[in-house]
C-alpha positions as CSV (number, residue, x, y, z in Angstrom):
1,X,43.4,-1.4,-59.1
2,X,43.6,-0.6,-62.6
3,X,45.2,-2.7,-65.7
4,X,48.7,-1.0,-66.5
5,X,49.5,-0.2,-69.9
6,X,52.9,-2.4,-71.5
7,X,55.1,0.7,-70.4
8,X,53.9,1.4,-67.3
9,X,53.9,-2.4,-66.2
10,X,57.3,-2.6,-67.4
11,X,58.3,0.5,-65.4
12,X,56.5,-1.4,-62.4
13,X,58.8,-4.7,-63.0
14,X,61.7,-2.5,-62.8
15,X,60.5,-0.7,-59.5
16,X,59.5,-4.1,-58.2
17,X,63.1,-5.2,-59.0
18,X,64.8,-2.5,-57.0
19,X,62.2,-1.8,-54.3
20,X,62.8,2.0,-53.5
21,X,64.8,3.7,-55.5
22,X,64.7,7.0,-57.9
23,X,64.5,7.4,-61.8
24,X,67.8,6.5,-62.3
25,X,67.8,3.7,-60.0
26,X,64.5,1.7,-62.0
27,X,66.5,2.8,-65.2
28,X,69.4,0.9,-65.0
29,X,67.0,-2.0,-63.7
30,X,64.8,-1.7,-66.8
31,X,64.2,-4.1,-69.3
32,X,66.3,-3.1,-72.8
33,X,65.7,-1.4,-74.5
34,X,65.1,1.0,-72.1
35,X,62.6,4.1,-72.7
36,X,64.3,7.6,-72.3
37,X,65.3,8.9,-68.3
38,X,62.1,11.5,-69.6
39,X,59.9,8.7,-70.6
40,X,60.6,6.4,-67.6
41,X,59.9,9.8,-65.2
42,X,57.0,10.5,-67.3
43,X,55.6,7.0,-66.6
44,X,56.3,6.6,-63.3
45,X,54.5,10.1,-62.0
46,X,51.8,8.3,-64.2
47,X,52.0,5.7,-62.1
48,X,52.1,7.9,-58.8
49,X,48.8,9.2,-59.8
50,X,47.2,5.9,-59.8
51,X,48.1,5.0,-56.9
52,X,50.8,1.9,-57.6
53,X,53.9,4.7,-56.1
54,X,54.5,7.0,-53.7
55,X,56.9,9.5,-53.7
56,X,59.3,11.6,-51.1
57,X,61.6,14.3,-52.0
58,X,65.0,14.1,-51.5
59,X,66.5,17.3,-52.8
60,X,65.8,17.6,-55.7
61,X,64.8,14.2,-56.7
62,X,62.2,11.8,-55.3
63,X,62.6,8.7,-53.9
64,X,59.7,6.5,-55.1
65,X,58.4,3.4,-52.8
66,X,55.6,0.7,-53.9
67,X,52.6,0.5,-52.9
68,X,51.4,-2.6,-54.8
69,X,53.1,-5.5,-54.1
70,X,54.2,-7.7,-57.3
71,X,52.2,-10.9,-56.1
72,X,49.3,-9.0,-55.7
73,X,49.3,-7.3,-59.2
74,X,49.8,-10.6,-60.9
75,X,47.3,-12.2,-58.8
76,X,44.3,-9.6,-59.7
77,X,45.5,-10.1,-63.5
78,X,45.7,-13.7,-63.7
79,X,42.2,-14.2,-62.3
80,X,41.0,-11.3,-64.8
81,X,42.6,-13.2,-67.4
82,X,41.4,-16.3,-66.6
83,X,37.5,-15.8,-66.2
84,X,37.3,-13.7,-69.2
85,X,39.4,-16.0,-71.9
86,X,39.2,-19.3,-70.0
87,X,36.0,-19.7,-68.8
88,X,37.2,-19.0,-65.2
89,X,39.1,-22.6,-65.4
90,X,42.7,-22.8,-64.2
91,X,42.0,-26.1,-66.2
92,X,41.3,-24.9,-69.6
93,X,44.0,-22.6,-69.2
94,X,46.5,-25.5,-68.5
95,X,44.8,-27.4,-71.2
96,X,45.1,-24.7,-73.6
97,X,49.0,-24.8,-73.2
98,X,49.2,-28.6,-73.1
99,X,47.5,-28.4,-76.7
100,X,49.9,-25.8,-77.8
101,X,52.5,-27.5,-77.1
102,X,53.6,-24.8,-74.9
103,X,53.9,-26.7,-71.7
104,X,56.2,-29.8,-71.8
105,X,54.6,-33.3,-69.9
106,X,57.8,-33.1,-67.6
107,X,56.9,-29.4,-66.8
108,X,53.1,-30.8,-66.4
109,X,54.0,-33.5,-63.5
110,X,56.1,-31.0,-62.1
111,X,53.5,-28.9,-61.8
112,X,51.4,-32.2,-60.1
113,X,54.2,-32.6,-57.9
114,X,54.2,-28.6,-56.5
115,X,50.0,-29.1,-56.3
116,X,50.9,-32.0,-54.2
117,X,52.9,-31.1,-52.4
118,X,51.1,-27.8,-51.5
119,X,53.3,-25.5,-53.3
């Protein structure tokens, strides 16, 4: 699975948003502002040909489904991320927003309490 670009993952959260649905569907579901109905078909044809859509005709429009599941996008990423900025440490990465001040105390122990609790 390939990194997206910033348009095509933002097509993606759109599609993940609605499930299966057509242009017009993952259009109103976009993020604004939203690209152009050509654009957004563009993109998600792109997206087709690498494998993240599939596609069925219905008249004379497709119906697009996902093939990649949200969780599992994010999840590839995230590790990605991690090893090659954070030194594969979900640690430093948590440590590099604690000294940012971009992650609260309160939002740390909850964050405790959801490892605790197996969340």
């Amino acid at each position: 699975m390939e990194k997206l670009t910033q348009q095509e993952e933002a097509a993606m959260l759109a599609i993940w948003k609605v499930g299966k649905g057509f242009v017009k569907d993952f259009l109103e579901a976009h993020t604004a502002p939203a690209p152009p109905y050509t654009t957004l078909a563009s993109t998600i044809k792109n997206l087709e040909k690498k494998g993240f859509l599939e596609s069925r005709k219905a008249g004379n429009v497709y119906e697009y489904t996902p093939l990649i599941k949200e969780t599992a996008y994010k999840q590839k990423f995230m590790n990605g991320f991690v090893k090659d900025y954070f030194e594969n440490s979900y640690k430093e990465l948590v440590s590099f927003f604690a000294k940012e001040k971009k992650i609260s105390p309160d939002e740390l122990k909850e964050i405790i309490k959801m490892i605790e609790q197996g969340k």
